[in-house]
C-alpha positions in Angstrom: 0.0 0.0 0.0 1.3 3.3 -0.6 1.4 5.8 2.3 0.7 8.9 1.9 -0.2 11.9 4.2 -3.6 10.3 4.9 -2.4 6.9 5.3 -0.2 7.8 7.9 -2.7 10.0 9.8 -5.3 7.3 10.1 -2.3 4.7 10.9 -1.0 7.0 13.7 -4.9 7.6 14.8 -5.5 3.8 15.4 -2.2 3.5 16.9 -3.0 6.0 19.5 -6.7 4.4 20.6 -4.5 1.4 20.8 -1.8 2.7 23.0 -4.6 4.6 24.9 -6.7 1.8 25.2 -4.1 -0.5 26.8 -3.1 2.1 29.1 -6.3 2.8 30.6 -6.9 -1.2 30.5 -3.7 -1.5 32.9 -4.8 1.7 34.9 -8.0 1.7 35.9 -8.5 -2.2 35.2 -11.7 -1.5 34.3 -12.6 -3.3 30.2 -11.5 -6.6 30.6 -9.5 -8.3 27.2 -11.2 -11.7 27.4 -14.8 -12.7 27.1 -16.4 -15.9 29.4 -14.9 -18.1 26.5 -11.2 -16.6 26.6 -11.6 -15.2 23.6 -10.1 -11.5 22.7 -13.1 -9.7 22.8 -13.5 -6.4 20.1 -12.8 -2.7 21.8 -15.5 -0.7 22.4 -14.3 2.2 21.1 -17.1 4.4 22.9 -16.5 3.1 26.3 -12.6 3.5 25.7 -13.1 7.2 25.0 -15.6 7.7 27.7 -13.0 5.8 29.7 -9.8 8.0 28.4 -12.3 11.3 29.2 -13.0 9.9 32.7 -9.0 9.2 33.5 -8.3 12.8 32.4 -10.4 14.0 35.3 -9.3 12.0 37.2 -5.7 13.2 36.4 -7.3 17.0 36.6 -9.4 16.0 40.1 -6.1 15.1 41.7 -3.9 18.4 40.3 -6.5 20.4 41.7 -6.3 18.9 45.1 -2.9 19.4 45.1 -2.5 23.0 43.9 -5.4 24.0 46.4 -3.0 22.3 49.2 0.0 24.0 47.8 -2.2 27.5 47.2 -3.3 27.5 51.3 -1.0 30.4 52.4 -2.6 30.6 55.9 -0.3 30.5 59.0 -1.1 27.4 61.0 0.5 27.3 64.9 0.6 24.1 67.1 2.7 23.5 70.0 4.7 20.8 72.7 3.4 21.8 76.3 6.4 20.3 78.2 4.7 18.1 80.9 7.5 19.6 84.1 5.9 23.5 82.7 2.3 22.2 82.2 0.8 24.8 84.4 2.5 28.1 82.5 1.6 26.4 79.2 -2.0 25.9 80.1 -2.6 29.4 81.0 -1.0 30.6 77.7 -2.9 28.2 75.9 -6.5 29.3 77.5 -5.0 32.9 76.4 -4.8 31.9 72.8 -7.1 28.9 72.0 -8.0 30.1 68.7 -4.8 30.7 67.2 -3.8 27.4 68.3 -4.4 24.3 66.2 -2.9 21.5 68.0 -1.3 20.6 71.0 1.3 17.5 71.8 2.0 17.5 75.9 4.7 15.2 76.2 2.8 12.9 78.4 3.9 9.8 77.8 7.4 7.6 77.8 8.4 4.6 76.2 9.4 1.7 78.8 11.2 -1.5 78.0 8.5 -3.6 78.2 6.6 -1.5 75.3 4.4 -0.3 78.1 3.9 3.7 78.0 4.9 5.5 81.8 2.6 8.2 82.3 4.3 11.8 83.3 2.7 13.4 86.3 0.1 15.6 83.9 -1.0 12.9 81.7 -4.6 12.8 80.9 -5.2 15.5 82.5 -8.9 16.6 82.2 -8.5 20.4 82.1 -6.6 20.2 79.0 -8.8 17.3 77.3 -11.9 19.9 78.3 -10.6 22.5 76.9 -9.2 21.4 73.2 -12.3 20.1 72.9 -14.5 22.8 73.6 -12.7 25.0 71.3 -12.0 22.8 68.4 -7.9 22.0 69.3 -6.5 18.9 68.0 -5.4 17.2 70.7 -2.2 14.6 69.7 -0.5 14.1 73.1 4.1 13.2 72.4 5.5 9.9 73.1 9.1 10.1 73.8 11.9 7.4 74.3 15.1 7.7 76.0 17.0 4.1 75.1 17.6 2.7 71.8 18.6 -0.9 72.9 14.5 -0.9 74.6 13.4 0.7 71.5 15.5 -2.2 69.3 14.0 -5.0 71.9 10.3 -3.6 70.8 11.1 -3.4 67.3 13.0 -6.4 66.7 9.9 -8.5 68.8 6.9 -9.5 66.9 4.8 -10.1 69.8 6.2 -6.2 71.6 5.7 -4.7 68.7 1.9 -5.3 68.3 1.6 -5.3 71.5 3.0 -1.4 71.6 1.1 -0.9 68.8 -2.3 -1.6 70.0 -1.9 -0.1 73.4 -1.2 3.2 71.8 -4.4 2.8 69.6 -6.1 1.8 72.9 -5.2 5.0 74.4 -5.6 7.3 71.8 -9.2 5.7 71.6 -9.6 5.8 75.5 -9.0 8.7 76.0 -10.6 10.6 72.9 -7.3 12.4 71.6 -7.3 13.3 67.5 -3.6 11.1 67.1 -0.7 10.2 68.4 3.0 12.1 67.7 6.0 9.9 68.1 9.0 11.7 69.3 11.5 8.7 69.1 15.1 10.3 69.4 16.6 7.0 70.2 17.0 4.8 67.5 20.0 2.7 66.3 21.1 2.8 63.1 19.8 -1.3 62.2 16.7 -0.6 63.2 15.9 1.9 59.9 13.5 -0.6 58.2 12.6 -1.6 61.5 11.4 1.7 62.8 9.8 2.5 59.3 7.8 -0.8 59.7 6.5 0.5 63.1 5.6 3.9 62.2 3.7 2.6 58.9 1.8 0.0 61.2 0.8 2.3 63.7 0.0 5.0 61.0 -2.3 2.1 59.4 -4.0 1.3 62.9 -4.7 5.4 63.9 -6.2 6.0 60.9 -8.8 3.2 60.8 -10.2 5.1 63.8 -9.6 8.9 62.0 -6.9 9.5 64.1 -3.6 11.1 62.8 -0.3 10.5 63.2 2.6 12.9 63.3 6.3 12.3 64.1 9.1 14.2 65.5 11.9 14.2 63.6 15.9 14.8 64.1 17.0 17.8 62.1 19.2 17.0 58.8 20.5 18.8 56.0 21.9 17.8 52.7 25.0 16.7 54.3 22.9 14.4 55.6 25.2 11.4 54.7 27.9 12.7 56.8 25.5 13.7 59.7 24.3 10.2 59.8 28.0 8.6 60.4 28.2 10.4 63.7 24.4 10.3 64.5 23.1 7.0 64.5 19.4 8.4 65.3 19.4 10.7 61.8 20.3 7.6 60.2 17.9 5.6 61.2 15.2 8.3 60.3 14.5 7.6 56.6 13.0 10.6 55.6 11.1 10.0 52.6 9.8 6.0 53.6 8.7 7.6 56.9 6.7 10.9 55.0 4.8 8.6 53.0 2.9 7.1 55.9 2.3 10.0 58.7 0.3 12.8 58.5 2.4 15.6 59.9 6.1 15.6 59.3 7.3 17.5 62.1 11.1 18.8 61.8 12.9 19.8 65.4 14.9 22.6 63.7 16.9 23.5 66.9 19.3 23.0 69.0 21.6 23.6 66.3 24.0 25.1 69.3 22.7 23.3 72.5 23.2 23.6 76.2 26.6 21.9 76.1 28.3 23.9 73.5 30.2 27.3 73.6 27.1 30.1 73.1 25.7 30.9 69.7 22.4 31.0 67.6 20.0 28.2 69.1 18.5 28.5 65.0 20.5 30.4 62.6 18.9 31.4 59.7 21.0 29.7 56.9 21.0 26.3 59.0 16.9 26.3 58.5 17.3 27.2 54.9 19.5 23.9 54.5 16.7 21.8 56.4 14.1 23.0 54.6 15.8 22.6 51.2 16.8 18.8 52.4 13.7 18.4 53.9 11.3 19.3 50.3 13.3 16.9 48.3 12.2 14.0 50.7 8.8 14.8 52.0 5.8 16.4 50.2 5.6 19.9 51.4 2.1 20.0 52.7 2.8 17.2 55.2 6.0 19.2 56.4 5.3 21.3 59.6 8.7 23.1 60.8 9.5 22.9 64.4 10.7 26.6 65.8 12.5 27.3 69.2 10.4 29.4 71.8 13.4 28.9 74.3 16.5 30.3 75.3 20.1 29.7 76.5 22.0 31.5 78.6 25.8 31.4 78.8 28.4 32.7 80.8 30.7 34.2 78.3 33.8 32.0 77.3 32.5 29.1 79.2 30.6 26.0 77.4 27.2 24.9 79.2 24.0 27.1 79.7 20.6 27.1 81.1 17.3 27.1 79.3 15.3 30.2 79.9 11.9 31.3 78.0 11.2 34.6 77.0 9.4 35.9 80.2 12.9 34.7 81.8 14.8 37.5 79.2 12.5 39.9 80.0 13.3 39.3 83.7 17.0 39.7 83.1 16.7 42.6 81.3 14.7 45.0 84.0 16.9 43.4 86.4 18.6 46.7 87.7 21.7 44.6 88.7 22.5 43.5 85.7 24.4 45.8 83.1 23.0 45.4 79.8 26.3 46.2 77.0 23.8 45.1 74.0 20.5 43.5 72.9 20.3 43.3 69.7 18.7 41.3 66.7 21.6 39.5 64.8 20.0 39.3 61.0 22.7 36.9 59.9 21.7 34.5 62.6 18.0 35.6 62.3 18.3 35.5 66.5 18.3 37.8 69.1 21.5 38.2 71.5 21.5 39.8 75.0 24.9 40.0 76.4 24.9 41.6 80.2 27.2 42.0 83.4 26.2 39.9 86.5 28.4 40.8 89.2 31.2 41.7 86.6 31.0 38.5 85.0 29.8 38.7 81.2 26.6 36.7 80.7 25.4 36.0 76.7 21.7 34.8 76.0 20.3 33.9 72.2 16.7 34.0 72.8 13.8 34.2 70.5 10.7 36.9 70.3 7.4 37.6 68.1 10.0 39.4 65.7 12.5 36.9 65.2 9.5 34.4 65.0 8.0 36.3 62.3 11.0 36.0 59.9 11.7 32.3 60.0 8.2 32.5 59.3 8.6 34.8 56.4 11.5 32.6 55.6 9.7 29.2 55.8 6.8 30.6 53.5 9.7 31.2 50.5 9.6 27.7 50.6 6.0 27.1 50.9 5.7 25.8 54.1 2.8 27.3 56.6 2.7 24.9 59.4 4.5 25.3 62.3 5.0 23.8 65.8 6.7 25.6 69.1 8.9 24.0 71.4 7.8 25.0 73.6 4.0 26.6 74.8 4.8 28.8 78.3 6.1 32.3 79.3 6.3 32.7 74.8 6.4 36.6 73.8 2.5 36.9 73.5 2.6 38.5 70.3 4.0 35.7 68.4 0.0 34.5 68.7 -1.1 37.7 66.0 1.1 36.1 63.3 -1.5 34.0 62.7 -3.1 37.5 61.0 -0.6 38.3 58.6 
């Protein structure tokens, strides 16, 4: 046959239904190839089209979803209530109920047995009262404190749904909306292990329509070197561990501890490098970015400090014994630094206010992310709250 221009144009029409045909067939599984005999039936070319028309909205259904999640610009706050502050949190908290989406009180602990040990605030009615009279998500922490216990759990069929189900229990007992594990503790073999867990208890929580977030251990793109000297990071798996909770919740701070020589508790650039790691792993609207509320204070030259919060600062500074040399906001850092005489010995604090807040904010929402979790909820620079209005 000689091909011409029309030839070739009906050729490469039939090859498309074809092509179309068989890829909706493997899709959607919905035409079947063989009739009752197991005989290739004939295409219904109607119901392929109608078929190719429905996939495409399907296709379109699904970009919407997601371009209405990515297009939600609103500033979302939830917060850790440290259960040894619980009192000061739960006044700020009835302060500021409706700028306040969630709240994780770290009520629980992780014993060897898989068993949880309750902190002295646990279950405490107040709190339960009041999240749910005004609409707060109530997703109390989990925390361990022991990798070997966490490995003995992990590695033991019968601990493992046995840990499982008495978290569901609890969550379900005690009416919370989920669960957030804060497991800091992991060793490095457990990866798979750990990912296993969190996917089955993810599975479990949400046949009930409860959520699951997780606490995670900040990395960055050097994230292959941080993992040889932090066997926790390494056993985090980033991506696997996204796919299955509902909140991705990255602990970016600390980035100069208690232990260390003084210096920004979150410096700017460091939170730009999580963030960049942190989008090429995890869809973005399941990221929520952990921000300090907290602050050190050193004695200058010396390593070691003490955690303060911001009504602390505030206490230091109109403190007519102490000589204030400078406060001032250090925009490389994106912190702010007090540094002060105390009986002629120099005394440096990085601590964090509504203004500081608000650019890591600013900063965060360059990269699309909105959600965002304190550590911690007590003696906070109040204003911090009316960021939820810009």
């Amino acid at each position: 046959m000689q091909l011409n221009f029309k030839n070739i144009f009906i050729l490469s029409t039939i090859a498309l239904i074809i092509t179309v045909s068989i890829y909706i067939i493997y899709k959607k599984n919905k035409y079947s190839l063989k009739n009752t005999n197991n005989k290739e039936s004939e295409y219904n070319l109607e119901e392929v089209y109608e078929a190719f028309i429905e996939e495409e909205e399907y296709i379109e259904e699904e970009q919407t979803a997601s371009e209405n999640i990515l297009q939600d610009t609103t500033i979302h706050f939830s917060a850790w209530i440290a259960y040894w502050d619980f009192s000061q949190a739960l006044e700020s908290y009835k302060s500021n109920t409706s700028k306040i989406e969630s709240l994780s009180p770290t009520w629980y602990y992780l014993k060897a047995d898989g068993t949880l040990e309750l902190k002295n605030t646990a279950r405490n009615d107040t709190l339960r009262d009041l999240c749910k009279t005004n609409n707060t998500k109530l997703i109390p922490t989990i925390s361990n404190s022991n990798a070997d216990d966490l490995s003995e759990i992990l590695n033991n069929k019968d601990l493992l749904i046995n840990h499982t189900n008495l978290i569901v229990r609890e969550v379900e007992t005690y009416q919370y909306d989920g669960i957030d594990i804060d497991y800091e503790y992991i060793n490095e073999v457990d990866r798979d292990k750990f990912t296993n867990f969190i996917s089955l208890l993810s599975s479990e929580l949400h046949k009930n329509n409860k959520v699951l977030t997780i606490a995670i251990l900040w990395k960055t793109n050097l994230d292959s070197i941080i993992e040889k000297f932090s066997s926790p990071r390494a056993a985090q798996d980033w991506s696997a561990l996204g796919e299955v909770v509902d909140e991705f919740r990255i602990m970016a701070y600390d980035y100069t501890s208690s232990a260390d020589m003084s210096g920004a508790i979150a410096p700017k650039d460091w939170i730009s490098d999580i963030l960049d790691y942190g989008l090429s792993k995890v869809s973005d609207y399941k990221i929520v970015l952990g921000l300090p509320l907290y602050a050190y204070e050193w004695t200058d030259g010396n390593k070691g400090a003490k955690a303060l919060v911001w009504n602390d600062v505030q206490n230091v500074k109109s403190d007519k014994e102490y000589i204030i040399i400078e406060d001032i906001l250090d925009e490389e850092k994106l912190e702010k630094k007090l540094t002060f005489n105390n009986s002629d010995i120099t005394k440096i604090i990085w601590y964090q206010d509504s203004e500081v807040t608000n650019k890591r904010i600013d900063l965060a929402q360059t990269y699309g992310i909105n959600k965002f979790i304190f550590w911690r909820l007590g003696g906070e620079d109040s204003e911090i709250w009316n960021l939820t209005n810009n």
